[in-house]
N, C-alpha and C positions, 0 to 999 in steps of 0.2 A: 754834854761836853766832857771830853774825859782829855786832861792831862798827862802827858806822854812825857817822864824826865831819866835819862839816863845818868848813874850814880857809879862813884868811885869814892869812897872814904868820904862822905858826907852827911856822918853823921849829926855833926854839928849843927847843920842846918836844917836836914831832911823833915825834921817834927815838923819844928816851926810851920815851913814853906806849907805842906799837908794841910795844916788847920787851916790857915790864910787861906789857900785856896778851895776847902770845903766852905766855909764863913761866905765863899760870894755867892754861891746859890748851891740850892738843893738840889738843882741837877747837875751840878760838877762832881766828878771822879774823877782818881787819880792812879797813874800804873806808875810804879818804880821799876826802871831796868836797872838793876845791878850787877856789877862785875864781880862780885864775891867778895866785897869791899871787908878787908883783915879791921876796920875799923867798928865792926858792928853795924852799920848801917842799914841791913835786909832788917836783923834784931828790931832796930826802930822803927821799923815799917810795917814789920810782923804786928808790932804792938798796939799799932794806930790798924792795922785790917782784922786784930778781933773784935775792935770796939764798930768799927765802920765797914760790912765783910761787902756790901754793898755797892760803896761807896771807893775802896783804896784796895788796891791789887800790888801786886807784888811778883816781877819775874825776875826770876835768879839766874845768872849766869856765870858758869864756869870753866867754857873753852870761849875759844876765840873770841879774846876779849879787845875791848878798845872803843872810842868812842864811834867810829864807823860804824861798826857789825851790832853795837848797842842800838845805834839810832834805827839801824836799818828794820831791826827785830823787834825795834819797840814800836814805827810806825806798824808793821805789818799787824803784832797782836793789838795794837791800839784801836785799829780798823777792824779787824774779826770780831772785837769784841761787842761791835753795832753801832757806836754815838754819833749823830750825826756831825758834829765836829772835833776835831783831834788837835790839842796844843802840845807843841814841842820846845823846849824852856830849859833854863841849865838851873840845879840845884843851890846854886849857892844865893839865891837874890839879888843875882845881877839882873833877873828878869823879873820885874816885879810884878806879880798876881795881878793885881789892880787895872790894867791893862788886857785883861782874857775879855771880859764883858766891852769895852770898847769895842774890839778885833771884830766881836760878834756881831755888834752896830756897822760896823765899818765895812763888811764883808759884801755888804750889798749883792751882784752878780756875779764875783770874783769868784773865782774857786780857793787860792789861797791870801791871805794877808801875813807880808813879812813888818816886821816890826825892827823899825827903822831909826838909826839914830842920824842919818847923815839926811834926812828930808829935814824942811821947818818946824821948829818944836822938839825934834831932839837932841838928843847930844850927850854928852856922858861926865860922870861925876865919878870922883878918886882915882882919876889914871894920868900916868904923866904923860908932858905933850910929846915925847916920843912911842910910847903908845899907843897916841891918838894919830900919830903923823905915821906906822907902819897902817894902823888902820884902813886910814883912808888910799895910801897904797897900795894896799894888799885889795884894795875896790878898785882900784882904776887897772891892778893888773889881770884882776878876775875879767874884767870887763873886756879889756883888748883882747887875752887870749880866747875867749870862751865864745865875745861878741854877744853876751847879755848884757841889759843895761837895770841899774839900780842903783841906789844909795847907800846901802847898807848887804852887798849881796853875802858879807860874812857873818851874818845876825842867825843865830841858830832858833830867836825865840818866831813862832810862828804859827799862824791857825789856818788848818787843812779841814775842807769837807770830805767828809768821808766817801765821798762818793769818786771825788779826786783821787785819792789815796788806790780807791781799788781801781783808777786806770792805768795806775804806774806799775813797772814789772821790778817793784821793791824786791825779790830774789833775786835779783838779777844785776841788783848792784855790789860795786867791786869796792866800796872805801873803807878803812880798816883804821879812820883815825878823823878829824873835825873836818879833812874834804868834803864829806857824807853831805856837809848842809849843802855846800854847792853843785853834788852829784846828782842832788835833789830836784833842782834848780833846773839842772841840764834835761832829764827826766821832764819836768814840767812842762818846761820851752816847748820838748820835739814831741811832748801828747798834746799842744795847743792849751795849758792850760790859762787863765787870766790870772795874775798875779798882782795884785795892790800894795802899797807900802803906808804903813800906819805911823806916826813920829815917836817915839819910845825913849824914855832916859835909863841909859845903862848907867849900873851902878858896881865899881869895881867889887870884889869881895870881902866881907869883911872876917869872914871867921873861915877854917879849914887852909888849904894849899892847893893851889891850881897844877893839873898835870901839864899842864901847856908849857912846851919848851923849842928854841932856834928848831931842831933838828926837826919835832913835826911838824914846826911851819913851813919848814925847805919842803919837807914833804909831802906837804900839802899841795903847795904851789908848783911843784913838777906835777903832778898831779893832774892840775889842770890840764896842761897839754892829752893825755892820756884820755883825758871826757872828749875835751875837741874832735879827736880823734874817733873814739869811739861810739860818741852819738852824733858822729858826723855835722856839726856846728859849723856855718861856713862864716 
């Protein structure tokens, strides 16, 4: 299994997360996509892939950057790289480790497991309830315009077979910012893939600063129309 986490100034975390997630098994790796984070952050990943050259990978990026074009380049080298499963997870410990070996139990025939806070058993800690209450809107609007159905369809943490992975035309996607999880999504549907939902507790962040702001949630959510559209979703 190798770990797929896209990074922007997260340094703060980045070590930690790495250990945690080597600690669950010997055959977990992990790839940092980073944006050329001015915070150091490739630095602390440098550090942990002399010690582990095996095990922690490290791609650097310096143009087009954004959490889109991040996800997009880190699923595709995640998959070149051979594991038979690929986790896609956010940096800060919102998504906690502990739950990768679950996914793995869970996966049964599916091809991917999204990890879910709006199914039984999840839910989320340290966010206020207007937060929680754009959330679960930001679910029922994905859902009307796109016409997919989930609980959690804005959950970025998530485990792909790799086999999955290479039947999607991942160059071929257009998200330039956190749409990418839903573009994903849309992608899946229209290659037939099976998608399960796992219960998950998110956990807001506690250390670093989130880039997440109004203007790329508007933009996200126009967004969707443009998938509808373009992967033809009736």
């Amino acid at each position: 299994m190798l770990a797929m986490i896209p990074t922007f100034n997260e340094r703060e975390n980045i070590t930690a997360l790495i250990k945690e997630i080597l600690l669950l098994s010997d055959d977990f790796g992990v790839l940092v996509v980073d944006d050329d984070s001015p915070d150091g952050t490739a630095d602390a990943v440098r550090e942990l892939a002399q010690k582990e050259p095996e095990r922690v990978f490290l791609m650097l990026r310096k143009e087009n950057r954004g959490r889109g074009y991040a996800g997009i380049a880190g699923l595709i080298e995640a998959a070149r790289r051979g594991p038979d499963f690929v986790v896609e997870m956010d940096a800060d410990f919102s998504h906690r480790p502990l739950y990768i070996p679950r996914f793995l139990e869970a996966i049964g025939d599916a091809d991917i497991v999204i990890g879910s806070r709006g199914v039984k058993g999840g839910g989320q800690v340290g966010r206020s309830l207007g937060r929680k209450i754009i959330t679960r809107l930001a679910n029922g609007y994905i859902m009307a315009v796109l016409g997919l159905y989930g609980h959690d369809l804005t959950s970025g943490f998530r485990l792909f077979r790799r086999s999955a992975l290479q039947k999607l035309p991942l160059e071929k996607m257009v998200s330039k910012g956190p749409e990418v999880v839903q573009e994903v999504l849309c992608l899946a549907h229209q290659h037939g893939l099976k998608m399960v939902e796992y219960p998950i507790v998110f956990y807001d962040r506690s250390m670093g600063s989130s880039t997440f702001s109004l203007r790329t949630a508007l933009r996200s959510l126009i967004m969707m129309w443009r998938f509808k559209m373009r992967y033809k979703i009736k």
